[in-house]
C-alpha positions in Angstrom: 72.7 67.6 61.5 73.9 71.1 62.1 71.5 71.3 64.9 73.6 68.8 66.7 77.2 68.9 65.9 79.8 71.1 66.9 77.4 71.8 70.1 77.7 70.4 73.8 74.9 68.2 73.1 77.2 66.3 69.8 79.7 64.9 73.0 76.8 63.5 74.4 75.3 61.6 71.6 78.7 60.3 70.7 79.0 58.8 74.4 75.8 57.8 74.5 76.4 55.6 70.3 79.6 54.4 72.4 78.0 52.7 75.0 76.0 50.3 72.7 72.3 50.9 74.1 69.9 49.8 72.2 68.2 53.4 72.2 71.5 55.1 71.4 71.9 52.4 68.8 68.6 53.7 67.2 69.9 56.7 67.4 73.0 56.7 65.3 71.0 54.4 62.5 68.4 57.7 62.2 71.9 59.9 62.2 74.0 57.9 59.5 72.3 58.4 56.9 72.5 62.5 56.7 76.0 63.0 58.5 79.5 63.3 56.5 83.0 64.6 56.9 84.0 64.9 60.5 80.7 63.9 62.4 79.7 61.0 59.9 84.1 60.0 61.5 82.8 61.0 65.3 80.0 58.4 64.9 82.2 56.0 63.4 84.2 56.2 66.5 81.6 56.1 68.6 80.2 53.0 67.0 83.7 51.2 66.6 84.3 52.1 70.5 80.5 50.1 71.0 81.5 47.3 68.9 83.4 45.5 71.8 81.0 46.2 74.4 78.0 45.0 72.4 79.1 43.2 69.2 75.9 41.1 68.5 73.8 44.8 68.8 76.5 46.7 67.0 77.7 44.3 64.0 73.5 44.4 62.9 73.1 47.8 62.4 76.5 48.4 60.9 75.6 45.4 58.4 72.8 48.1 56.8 70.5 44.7 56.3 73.5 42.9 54.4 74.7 45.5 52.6 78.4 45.3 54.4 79.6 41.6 55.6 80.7 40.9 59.3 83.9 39.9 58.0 84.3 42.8 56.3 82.9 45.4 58.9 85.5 43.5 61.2 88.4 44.2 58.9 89.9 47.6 60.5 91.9 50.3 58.5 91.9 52.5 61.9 92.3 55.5 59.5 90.2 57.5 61.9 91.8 57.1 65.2 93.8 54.3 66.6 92.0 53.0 69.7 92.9 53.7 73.4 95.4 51.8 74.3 96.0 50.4 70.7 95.3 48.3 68.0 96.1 44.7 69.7 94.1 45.5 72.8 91.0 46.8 71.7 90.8 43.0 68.8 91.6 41.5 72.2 88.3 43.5 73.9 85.8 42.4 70.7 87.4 39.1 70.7 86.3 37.9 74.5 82.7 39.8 73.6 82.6 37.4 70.7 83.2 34.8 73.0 80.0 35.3 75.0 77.9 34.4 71.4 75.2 32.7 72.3 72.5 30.8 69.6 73.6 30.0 66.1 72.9 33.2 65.0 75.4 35.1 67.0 77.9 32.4 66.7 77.8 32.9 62.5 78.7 36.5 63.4 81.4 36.3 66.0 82.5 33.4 63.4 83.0 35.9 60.8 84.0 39.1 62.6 86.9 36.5 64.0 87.9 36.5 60.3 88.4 40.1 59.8 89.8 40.4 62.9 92.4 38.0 61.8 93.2 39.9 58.7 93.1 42.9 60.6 96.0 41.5 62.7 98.0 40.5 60.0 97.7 44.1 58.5 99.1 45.7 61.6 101.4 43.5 63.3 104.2 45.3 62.6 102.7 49.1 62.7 104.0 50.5 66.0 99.7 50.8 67.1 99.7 47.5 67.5 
């Protein structure tokens, strides 16, 4: 890991975990597992910033082969940075991605991510981020 962060090249793998690519997405699974502290939070980020771009990609990996729900992964605390242009807008963003589910499969997800984002809502409807 130290190879990595806190060098030019860290930026770029946390753009390239944000854009949701399936080889990027590969990449942050191999990087998970020995990252803490501040870069295990800057892949976070960059994996939360993916989620609405390519939920049915994202939500799998995050799952760690059942050990976290969908609901639950789409329950937000935010404790790490509140997103760009706040908390409403960016459930708004993975909401309409959810909407593209297609198959049973991805419908059981966006199904349950739906729930978290719910709670999620009612946790920060009155927090000036939302």
């Amino acid at each position: 890991m130290k190879d990595y962060y806190a060098k030019p090249r860290w930026k770029v793998i946390q753009q390239g975990v944000a854009s949701g690519s399936d080889g990027w997405l590969k990449v942050y699974a191999s990087l998970d597992p020995v990252t803490d502290g501040e870069a295990g939070e800057d892949l976070g980020v960059a994996l939360s910033d993916a989620l609405p771009v390519r939920p049915f990609k994202v939500l799998p990996v995050l799952s760690n082969n059942g050990k976290y729900t969908v609901e639950r992964l789409c329950t937000f605390t935010f404790e790490v940075k509140i997103p760009d242009g706040g908390i409403n807008a960016y459930l708004n963003r993975l909401e309409r991605a959810l909407g593209k589910a297609n198959g049973k499969r991805e419908q059981t997800m966006a199904e349950s991510c739906r729930r978290g984002i719910q709670a999620t809502r009612a946790a920060f409807k009155n927090s000036s981020y939302y």
